[in-house]
N, CA, C, O and CB atoms as a CASP TS submission, in Angstrom:
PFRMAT TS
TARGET T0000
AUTHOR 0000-0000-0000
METHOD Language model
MODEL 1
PARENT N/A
ATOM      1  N   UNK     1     171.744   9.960 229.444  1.00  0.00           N
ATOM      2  CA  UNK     1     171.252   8.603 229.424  1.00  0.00           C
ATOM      3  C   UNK     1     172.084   7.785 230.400  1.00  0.00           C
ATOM      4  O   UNK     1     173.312   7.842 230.462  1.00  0.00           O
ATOM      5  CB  UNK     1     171.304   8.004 227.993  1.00  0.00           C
ATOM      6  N   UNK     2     171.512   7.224 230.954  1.00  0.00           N
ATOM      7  CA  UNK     2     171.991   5.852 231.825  1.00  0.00           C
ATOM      8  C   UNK     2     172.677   4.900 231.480  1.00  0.00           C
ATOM      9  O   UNK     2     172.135   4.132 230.685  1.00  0.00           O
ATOM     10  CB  UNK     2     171.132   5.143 232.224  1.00  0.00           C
ATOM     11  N   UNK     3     174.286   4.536 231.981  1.00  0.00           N
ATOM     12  CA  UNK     3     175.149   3.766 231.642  1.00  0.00           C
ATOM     13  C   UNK     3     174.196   2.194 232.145  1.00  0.00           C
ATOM     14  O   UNK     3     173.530   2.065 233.172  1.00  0.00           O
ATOM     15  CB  UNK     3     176.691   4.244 232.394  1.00  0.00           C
ATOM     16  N   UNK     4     174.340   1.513 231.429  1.00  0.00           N
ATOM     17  CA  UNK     4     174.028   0.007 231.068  1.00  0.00           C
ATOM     18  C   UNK     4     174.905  -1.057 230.804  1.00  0.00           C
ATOM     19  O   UNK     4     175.230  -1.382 229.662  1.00  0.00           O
ATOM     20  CB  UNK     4     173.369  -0.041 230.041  1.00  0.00           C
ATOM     21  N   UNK     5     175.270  -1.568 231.754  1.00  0.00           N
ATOM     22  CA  UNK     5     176.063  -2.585 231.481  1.00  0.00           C
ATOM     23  C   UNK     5     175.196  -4.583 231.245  1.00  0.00           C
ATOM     24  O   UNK     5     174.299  -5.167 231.852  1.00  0.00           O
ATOM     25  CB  UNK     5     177.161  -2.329 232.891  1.00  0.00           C
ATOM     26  N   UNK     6     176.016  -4.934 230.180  1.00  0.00           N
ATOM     27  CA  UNK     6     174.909  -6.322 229.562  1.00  0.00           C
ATOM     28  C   UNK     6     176.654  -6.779 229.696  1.00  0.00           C
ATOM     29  O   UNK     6     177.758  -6.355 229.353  1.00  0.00           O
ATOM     30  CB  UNK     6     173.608  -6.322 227.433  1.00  0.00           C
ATOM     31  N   UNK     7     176.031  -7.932 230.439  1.00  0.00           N
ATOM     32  CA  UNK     7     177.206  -9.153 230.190  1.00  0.00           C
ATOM     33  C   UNK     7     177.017 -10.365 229.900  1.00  0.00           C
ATOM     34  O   UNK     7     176.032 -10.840 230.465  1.00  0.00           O
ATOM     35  CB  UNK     7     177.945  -9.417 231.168  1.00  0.00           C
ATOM     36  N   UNK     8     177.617 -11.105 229.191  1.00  0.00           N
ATOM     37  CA  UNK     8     177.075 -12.590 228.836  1.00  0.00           C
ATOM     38  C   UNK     8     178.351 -13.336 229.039  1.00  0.00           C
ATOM     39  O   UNK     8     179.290 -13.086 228.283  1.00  0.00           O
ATOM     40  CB  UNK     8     176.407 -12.831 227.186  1.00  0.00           C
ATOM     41  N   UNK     9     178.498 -14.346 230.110  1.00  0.00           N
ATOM     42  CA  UNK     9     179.744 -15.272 230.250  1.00  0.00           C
ATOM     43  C   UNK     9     179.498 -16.609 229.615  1.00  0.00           C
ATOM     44  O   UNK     9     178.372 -17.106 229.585  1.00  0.00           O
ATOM     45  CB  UNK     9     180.133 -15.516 231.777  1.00  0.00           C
ATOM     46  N   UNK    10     180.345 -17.069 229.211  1.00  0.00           N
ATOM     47  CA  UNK    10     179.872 -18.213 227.937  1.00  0.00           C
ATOM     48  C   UNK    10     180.397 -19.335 229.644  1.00  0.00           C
ATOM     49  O   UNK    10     181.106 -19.356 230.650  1.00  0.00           O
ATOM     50  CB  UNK    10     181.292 -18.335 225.631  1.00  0.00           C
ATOM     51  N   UNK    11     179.445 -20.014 228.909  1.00  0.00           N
ATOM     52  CA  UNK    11     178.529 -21.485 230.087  1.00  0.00           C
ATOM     53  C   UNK    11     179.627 -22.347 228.747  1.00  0.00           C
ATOM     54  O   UNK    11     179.873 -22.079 227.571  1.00  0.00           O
ATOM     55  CB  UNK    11     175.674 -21.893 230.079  1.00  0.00           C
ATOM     56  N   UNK    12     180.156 -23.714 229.912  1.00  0.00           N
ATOM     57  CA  UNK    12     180.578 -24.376 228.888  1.00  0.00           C
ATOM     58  C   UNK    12     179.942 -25.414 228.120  1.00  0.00           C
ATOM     59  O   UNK    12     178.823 -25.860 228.373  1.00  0.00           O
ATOM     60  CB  UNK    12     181.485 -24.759 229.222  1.00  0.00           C
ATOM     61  N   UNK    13     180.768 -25.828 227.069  1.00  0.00           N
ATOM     62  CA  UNK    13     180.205 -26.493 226.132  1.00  0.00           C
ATOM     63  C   UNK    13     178.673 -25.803 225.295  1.00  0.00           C
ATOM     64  O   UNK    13     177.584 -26.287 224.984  1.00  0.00           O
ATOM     65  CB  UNK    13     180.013 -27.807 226.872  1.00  0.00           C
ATOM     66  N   UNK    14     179.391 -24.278 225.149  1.00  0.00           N
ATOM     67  CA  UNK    14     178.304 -23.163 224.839  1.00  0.00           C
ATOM     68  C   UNK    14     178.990 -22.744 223.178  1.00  0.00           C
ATOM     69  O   UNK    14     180.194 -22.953 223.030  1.00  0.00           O
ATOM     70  CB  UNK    14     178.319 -21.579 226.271  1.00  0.00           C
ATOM     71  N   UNK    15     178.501 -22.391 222.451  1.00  0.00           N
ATOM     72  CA  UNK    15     179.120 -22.690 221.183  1.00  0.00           C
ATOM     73  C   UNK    15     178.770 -21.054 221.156  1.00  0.00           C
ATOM     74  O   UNK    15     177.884 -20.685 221.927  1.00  0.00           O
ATOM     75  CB  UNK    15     178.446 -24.013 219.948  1.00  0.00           C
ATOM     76  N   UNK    16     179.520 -19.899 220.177  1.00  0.00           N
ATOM     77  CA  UNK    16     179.254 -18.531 219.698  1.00  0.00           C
ATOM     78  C   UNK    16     178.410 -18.265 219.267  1.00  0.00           C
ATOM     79  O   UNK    16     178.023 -17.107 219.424  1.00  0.00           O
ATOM     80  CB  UNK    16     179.829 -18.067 219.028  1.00  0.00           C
ATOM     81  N   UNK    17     177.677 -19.150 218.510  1.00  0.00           N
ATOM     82  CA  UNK    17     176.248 -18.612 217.856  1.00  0.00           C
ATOM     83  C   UNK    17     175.108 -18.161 219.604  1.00  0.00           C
ATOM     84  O   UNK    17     174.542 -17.163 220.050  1.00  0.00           O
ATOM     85  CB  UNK    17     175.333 -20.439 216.557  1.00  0.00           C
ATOM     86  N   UNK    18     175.331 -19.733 220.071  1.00  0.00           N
ATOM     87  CA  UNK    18     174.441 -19.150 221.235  1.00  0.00           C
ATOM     88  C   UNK    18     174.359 -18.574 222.398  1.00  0.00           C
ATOM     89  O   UNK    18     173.412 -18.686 223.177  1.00  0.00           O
ATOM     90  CB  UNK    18     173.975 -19.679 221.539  1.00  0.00           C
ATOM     91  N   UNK    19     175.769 -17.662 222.632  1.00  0.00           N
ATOM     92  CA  UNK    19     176.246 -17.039 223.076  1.00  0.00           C
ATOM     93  C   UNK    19     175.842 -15.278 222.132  1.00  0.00           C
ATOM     94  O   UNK    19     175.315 -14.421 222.842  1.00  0.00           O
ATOM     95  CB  UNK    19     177.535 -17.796 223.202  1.00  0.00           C
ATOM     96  N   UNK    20     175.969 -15.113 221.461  1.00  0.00           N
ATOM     97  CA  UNK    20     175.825 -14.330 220.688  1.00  0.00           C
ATOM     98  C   UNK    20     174.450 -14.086 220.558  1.00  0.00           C
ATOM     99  O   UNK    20     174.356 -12.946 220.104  1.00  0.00           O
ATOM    100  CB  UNK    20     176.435 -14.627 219.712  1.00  0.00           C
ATOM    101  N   UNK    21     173.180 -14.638 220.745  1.00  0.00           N
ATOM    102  CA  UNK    21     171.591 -14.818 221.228  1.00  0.00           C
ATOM    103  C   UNK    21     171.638 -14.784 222.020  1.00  0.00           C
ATOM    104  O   UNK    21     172.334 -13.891 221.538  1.00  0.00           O
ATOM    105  CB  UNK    21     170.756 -15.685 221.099  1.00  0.00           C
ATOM    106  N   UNK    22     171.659 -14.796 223.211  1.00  0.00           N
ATOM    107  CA  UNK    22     171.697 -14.522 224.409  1.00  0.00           C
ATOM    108  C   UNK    22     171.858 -13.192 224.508  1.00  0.00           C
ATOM    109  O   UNK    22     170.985 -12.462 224.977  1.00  0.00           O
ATOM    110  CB  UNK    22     172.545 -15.196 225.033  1.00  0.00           C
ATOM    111  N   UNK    23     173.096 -12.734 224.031  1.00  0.00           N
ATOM    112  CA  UNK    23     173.506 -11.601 224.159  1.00  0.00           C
ATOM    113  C   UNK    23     172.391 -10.362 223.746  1.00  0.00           C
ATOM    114  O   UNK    23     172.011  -9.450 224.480  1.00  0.00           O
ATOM    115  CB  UNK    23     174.708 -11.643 223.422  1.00  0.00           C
ATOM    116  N   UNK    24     172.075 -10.579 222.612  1.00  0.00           N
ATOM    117  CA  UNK    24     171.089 -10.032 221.805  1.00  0.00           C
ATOM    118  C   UNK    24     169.614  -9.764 221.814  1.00  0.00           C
ATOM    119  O   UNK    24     168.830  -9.013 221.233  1.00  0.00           O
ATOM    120  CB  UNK    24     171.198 -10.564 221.026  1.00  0.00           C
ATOM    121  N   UNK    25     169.568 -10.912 222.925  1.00  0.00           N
ATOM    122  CA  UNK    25     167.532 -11.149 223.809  1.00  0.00           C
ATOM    123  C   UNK    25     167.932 -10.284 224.707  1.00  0.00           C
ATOM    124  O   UNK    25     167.022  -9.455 224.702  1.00  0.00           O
ATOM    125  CB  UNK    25     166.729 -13.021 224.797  1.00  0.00           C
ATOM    126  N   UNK    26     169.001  -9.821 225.761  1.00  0.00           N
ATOM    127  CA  UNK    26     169.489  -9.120 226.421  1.00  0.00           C
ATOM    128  C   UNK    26     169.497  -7.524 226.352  1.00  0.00           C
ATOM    129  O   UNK    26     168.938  -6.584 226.916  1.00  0.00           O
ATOM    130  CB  UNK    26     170.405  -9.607 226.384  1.00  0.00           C
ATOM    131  N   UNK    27     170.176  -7.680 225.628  1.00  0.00           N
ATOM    132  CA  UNK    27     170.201  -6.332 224.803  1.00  0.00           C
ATOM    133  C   UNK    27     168.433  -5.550 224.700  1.00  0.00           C
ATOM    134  O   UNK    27     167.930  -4.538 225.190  1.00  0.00           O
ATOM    135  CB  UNK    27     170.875  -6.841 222.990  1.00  0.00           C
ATOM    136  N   UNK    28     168.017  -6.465 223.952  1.00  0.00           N
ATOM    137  CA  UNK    28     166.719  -6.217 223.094  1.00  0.00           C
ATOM    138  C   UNK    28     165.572  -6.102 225.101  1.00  0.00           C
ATOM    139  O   UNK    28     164.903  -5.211 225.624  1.00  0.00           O
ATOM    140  CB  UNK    28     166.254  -8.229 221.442  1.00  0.00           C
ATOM    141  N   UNK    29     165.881  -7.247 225.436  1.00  0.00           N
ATOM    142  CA  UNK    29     164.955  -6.930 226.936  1.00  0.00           C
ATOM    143  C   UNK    29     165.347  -5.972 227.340  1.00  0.00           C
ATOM    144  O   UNK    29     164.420  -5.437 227.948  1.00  0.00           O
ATOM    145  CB  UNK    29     164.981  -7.829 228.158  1.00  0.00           C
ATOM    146  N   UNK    30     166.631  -5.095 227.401  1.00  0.00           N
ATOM    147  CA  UNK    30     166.775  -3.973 228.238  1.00  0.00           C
ATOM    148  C   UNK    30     166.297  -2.948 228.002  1.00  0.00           C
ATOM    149  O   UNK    30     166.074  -2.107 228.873  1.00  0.00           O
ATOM    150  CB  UNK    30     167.770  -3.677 228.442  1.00  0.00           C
ATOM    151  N   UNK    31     165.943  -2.742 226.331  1.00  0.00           N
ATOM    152  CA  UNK    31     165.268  -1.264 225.565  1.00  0.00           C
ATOM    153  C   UNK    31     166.497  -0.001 225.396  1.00  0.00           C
ATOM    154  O   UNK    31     166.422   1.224 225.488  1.00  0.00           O
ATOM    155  CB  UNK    31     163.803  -0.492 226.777  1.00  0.00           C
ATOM    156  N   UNK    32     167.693  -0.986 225.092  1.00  0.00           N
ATOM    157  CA  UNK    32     168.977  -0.172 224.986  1.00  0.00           C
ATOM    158  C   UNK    32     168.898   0.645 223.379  1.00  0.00           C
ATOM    159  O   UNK    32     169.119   1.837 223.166  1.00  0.00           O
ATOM    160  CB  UNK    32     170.460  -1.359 225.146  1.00  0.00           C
ATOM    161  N   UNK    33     168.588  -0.208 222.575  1.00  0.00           N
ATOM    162  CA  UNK    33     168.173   0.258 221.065  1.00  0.00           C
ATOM    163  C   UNK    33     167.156   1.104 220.826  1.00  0.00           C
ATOM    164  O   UNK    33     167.272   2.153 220.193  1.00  0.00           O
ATOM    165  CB  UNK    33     167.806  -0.771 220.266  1.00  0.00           C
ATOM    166  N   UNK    34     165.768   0.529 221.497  1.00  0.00           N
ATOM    167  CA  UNK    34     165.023   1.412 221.498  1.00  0.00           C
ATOM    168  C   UNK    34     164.707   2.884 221.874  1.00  0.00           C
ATOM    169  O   UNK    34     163.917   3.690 221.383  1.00  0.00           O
ATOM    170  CB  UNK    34     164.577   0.954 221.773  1.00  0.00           C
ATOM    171  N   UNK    35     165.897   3.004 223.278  1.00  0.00           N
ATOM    172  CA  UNK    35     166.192   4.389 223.406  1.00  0.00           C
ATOM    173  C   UNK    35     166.793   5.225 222.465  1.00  0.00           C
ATOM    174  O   UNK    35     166.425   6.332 222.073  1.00  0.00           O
ATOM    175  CB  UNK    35     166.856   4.517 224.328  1.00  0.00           C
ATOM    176  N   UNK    36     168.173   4.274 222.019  1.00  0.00           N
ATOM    177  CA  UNK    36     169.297   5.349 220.860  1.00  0.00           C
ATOM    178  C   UNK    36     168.155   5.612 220.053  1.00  0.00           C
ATOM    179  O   UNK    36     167.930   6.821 220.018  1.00  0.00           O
ATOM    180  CB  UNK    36     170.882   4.517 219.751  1.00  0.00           C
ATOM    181  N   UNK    37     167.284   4.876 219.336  1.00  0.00           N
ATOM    182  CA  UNK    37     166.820   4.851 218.247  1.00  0.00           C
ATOM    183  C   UNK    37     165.544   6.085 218.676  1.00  0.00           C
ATOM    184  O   UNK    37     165.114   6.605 217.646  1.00  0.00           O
ATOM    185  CB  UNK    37     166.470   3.242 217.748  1.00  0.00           C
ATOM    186  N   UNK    38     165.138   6.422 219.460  1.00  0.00           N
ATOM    187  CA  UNK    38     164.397   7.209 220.100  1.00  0.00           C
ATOM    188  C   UNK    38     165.246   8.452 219.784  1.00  0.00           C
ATOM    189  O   UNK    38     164.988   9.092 218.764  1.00  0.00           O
ATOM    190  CB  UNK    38     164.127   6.804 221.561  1.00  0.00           C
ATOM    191  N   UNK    39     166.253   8.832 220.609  1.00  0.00           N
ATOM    192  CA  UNK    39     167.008   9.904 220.804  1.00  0.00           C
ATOM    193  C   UNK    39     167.731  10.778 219.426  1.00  0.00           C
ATOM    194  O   UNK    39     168.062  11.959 219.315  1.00  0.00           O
ATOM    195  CB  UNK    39     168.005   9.352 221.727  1.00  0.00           C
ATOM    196  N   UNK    40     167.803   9.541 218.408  1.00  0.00           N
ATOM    197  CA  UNK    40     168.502   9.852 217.370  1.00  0.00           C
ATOM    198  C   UNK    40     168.097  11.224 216.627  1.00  0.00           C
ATOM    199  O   UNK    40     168.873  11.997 216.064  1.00  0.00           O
ATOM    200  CB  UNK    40     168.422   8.739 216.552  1.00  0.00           C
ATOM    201  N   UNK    41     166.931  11.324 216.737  1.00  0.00           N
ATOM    202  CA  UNK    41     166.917  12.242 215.973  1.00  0.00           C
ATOM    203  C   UNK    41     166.511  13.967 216.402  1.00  0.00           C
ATOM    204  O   UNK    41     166.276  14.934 215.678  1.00  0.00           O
ATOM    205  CB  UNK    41     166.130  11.646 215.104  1.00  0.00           C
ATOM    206  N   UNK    42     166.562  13.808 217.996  1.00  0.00           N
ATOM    207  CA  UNK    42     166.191  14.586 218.911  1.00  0.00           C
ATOM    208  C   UNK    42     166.704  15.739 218.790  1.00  0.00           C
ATOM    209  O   UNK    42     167.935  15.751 218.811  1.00  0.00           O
ATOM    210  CB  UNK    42     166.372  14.157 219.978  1.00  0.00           C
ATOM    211  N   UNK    43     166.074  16.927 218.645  1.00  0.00           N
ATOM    212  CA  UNK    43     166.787  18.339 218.517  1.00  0.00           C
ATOM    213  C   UNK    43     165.928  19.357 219.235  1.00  0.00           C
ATOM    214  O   UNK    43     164.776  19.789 219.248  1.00  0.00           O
ATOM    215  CB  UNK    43     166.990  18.826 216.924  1.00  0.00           C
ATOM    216  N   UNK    44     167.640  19.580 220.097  1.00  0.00           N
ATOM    217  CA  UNK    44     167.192  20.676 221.255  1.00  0.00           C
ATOM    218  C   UNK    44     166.560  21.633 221.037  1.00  0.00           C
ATOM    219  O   UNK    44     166.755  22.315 220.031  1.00  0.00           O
ATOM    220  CB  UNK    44     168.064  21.265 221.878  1.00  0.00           C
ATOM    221  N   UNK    45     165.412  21.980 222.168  1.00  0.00           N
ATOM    222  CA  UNK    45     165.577  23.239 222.047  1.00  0.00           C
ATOM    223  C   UNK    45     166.130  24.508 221.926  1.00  0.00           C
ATOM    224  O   UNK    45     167.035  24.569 222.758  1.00  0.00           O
ATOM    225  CB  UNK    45     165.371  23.296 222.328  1.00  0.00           C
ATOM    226  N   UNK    46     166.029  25.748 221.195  1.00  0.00           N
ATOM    227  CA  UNK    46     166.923  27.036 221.650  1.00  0.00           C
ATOM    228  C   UNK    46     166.470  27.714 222.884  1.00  0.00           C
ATOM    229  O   UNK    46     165.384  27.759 223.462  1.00  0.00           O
ATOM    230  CB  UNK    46     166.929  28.164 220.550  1.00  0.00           C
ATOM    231  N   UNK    47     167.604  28.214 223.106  1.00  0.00           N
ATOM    232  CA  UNK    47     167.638  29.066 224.366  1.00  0.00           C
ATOM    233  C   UNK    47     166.497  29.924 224.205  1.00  0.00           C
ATOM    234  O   UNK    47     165.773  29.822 223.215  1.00  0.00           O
ATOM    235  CB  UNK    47     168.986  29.920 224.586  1.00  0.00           C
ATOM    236  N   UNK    48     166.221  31.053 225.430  1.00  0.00           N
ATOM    237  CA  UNK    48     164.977  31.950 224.755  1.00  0.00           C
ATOM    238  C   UNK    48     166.242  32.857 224.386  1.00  0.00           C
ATOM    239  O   UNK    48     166.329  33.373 223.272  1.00  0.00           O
ATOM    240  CB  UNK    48     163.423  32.734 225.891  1.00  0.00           C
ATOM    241  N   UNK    49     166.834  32.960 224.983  1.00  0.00           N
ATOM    242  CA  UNK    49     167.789  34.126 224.375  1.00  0.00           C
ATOM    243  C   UNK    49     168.200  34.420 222.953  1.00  0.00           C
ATOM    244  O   UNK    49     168.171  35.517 222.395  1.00  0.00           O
ATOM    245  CB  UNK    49     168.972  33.983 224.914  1.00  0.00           C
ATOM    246  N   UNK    50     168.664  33.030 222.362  1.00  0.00           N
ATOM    247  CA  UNK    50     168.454  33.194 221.472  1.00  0.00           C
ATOM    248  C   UNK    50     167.416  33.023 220.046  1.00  0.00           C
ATOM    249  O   UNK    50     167.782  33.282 218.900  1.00  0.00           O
ATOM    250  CB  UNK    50     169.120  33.016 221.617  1.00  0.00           C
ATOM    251  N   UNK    51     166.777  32.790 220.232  1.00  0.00           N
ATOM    252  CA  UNK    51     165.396  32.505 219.917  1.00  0.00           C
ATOM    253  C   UNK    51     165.127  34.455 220.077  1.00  0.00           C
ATOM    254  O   UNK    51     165.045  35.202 219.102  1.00  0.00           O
ATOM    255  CB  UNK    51     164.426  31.112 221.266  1.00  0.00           C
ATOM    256  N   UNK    52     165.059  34.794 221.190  1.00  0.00           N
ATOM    257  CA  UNK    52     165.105  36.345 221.089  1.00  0.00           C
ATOM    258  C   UNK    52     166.025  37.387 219.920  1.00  0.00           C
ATOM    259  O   UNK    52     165.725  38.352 219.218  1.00  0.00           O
ATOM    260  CB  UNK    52     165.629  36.685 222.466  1.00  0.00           C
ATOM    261  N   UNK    53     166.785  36.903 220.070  1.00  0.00           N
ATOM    262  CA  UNK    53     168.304  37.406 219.243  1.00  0.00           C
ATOM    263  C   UNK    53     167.784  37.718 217.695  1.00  0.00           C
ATOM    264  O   UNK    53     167.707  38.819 217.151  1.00  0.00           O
ATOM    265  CB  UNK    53     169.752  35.902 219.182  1.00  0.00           C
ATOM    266  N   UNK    54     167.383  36.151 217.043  1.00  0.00           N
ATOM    267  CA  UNK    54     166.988  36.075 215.789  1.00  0.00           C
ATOM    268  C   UNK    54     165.513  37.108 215.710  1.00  0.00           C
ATOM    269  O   UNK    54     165.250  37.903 214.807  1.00  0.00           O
ATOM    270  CB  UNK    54     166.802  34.414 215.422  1.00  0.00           C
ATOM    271  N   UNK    55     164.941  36.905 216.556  1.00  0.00           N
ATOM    272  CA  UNK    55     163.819  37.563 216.378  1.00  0.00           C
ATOM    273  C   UNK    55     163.888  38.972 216.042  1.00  0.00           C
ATOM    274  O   UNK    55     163.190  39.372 215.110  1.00  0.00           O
ATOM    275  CB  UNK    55     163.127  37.403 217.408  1.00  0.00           C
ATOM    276  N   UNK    56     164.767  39.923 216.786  1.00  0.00           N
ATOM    277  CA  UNK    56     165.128  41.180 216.878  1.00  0.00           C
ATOM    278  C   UNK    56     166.073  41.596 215.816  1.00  0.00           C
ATOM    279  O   UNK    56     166.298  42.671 215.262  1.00  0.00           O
ATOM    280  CB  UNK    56     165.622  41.395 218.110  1.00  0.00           C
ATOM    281  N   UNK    57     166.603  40.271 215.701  1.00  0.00           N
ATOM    282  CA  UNK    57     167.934  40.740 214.055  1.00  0.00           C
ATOM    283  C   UNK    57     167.294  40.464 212.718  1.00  0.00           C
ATOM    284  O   UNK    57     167.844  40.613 211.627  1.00  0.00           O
ATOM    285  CB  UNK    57     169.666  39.506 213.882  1.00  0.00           C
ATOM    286  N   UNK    58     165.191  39.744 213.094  1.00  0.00           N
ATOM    287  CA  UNK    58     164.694  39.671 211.767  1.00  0.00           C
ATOM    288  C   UNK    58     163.858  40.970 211.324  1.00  0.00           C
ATOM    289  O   UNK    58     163.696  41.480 210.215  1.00  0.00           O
ATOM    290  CB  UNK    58     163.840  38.410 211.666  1.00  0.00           C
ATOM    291  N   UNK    59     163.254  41.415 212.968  1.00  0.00           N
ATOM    292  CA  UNK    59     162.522  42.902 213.052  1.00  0.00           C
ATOM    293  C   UNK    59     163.997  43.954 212.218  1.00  0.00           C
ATOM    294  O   UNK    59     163.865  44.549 211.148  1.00  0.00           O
ATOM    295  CB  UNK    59     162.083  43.460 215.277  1.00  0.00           C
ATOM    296  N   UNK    60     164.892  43.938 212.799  1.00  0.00           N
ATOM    297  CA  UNK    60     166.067  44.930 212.164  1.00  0.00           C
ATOM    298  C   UNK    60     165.789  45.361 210.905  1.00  0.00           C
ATOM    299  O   UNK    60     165.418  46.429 210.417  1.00  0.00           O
ATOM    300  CB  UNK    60     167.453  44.295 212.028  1.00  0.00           C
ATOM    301  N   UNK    61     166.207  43.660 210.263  1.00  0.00           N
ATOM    302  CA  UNK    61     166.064  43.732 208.474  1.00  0.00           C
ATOM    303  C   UNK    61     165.051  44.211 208.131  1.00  0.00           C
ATOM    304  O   UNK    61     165.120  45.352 207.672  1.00  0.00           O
ATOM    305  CB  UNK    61     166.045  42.486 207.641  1.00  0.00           C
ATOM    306  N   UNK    62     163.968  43.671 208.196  1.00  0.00           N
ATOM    307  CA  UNK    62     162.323  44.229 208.293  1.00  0.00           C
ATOM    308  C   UNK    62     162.483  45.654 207.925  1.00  0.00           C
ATOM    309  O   UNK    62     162.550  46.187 206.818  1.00  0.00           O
ATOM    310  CB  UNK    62     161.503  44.120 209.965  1.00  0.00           C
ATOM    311  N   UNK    63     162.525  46.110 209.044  1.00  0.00           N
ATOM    312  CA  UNK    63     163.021  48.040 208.907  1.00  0.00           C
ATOM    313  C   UNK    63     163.959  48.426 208.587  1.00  0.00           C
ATOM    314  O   UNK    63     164.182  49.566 208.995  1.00  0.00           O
ATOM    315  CB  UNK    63     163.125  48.910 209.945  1.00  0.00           C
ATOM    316  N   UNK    64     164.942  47.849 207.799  1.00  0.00           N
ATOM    317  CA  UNK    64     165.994  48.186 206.953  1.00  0.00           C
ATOM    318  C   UNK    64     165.562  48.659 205.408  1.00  0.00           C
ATOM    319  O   UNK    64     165.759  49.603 204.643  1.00  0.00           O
ATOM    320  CB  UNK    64     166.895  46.961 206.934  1.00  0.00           C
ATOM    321  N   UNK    65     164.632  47.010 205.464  1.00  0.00           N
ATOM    322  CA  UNK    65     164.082  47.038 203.696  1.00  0.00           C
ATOM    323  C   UNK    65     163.261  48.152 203.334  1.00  0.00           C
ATOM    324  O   UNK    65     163.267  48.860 202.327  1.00  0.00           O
ATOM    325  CB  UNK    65     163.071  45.722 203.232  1.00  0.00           C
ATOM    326  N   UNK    66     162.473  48.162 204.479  1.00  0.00           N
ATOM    327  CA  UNK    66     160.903  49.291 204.259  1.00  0.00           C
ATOM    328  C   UNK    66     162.119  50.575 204.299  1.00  0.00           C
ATOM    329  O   UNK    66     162.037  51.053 203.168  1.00  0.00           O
ATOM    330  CB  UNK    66     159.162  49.358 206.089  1.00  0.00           C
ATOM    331  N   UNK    67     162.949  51.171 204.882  1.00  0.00           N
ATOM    332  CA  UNK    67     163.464  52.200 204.645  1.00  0.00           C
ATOM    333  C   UNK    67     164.145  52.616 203.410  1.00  0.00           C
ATOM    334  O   UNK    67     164.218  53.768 202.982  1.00  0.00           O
ATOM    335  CB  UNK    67     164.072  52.283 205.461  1.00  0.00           C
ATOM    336  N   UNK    68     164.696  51.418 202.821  1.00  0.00           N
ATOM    337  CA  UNK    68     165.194  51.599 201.573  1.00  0.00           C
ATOM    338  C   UNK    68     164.352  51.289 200.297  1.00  0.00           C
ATOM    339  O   UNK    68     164.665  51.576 199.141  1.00  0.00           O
ATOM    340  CB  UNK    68     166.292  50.887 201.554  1.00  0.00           C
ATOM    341  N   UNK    69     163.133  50.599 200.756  1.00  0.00           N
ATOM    342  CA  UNK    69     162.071  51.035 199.322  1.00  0.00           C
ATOM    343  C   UNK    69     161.247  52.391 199.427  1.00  0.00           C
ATOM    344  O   UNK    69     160.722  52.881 198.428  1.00  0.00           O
ATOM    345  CB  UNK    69     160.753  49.797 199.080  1.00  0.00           C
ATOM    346  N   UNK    70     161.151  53.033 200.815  1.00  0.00           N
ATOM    347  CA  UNK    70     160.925  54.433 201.170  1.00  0.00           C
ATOM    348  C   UNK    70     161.805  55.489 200.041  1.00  0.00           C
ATOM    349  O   UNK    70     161.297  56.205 199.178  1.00  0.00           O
ATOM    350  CB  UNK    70     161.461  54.624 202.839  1.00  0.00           C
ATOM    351  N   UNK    71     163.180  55.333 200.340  1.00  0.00           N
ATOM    352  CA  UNK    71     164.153  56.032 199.470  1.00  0.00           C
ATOM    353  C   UNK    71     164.413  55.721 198.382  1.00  0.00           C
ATOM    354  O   UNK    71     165.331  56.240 197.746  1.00  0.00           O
ATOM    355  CB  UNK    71     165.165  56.113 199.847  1.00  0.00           C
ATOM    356  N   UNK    72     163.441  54.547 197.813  1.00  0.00           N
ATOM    357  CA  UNK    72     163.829  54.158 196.473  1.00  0.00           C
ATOM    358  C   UNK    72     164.934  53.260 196.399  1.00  0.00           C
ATOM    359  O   UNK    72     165.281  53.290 195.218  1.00  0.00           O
ATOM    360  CB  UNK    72     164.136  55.268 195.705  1.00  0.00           C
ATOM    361  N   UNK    73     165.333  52.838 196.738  1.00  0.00           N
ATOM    362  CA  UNK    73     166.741  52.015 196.479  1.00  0.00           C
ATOM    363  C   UNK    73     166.957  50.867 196.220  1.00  0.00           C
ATOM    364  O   UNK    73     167.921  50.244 195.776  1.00  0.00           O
ATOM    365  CB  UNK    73     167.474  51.988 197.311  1.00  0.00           C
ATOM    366  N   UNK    74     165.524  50.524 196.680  1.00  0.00           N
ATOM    367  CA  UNK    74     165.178  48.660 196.825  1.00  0.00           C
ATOM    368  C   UNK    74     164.025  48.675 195.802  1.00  0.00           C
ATOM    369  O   UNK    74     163.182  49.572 195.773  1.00  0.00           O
ATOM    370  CB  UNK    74     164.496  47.897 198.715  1.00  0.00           C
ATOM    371  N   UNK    75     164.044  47.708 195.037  1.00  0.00           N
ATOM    372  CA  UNK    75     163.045  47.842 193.712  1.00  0.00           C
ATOM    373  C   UNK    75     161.820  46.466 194.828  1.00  0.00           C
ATOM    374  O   UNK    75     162.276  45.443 195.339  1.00  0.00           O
ATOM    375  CB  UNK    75     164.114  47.065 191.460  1.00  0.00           C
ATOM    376  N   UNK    76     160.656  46.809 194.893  1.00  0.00           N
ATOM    377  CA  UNK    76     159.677  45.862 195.012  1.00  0.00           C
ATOM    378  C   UNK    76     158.642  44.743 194.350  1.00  0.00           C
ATOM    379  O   UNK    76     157.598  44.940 193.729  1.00  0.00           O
ATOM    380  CB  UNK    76     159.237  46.378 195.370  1.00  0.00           C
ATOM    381  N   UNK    77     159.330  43.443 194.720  1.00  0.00           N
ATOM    382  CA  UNK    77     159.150  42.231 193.839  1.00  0.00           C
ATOM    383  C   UNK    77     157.290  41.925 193.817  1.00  0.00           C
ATOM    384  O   UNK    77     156.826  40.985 193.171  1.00  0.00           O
ATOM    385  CB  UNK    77     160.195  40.755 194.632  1.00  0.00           C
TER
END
């Protein structure tokens, strides 16, 4: 994301409240919130690699189980 810089220099005879609005119409015009608030909950993709990995270590188990209800060993639910 893109560094953003918002500055507000207080004008005199400018009191904190409206300094502090300013600041905040600023903010809000730039779509600085609306991005975080966008991004927040964003979840990467996996690699294919691994995305591959799991796949091949779920085929494994797969043919682990079927071999051991083959031999009896594994009772079937």
């Amino acid at each position: 994301m893109a560094k953003t810089v918002i500055e507000v220099r207080k004008n005199p005879n400018e009191n904190n409240s409206s300094i502090l609005r300013r600041f905040s119409r600023r903010i809000q015009e730039s779509g600085i919130i609306r991005k975080v608030k966008g991004a927040r909950y964003n979840v990467r993709k996996e690699s294919r690699l691994k995305v591959k990995k799991s796949a091949l270590k779920k085929l494994a188990r797969r043919q682990e189980i079927e071999h051991l209800k083959k031999l009896g060993k594994m009772v079937t639910k």
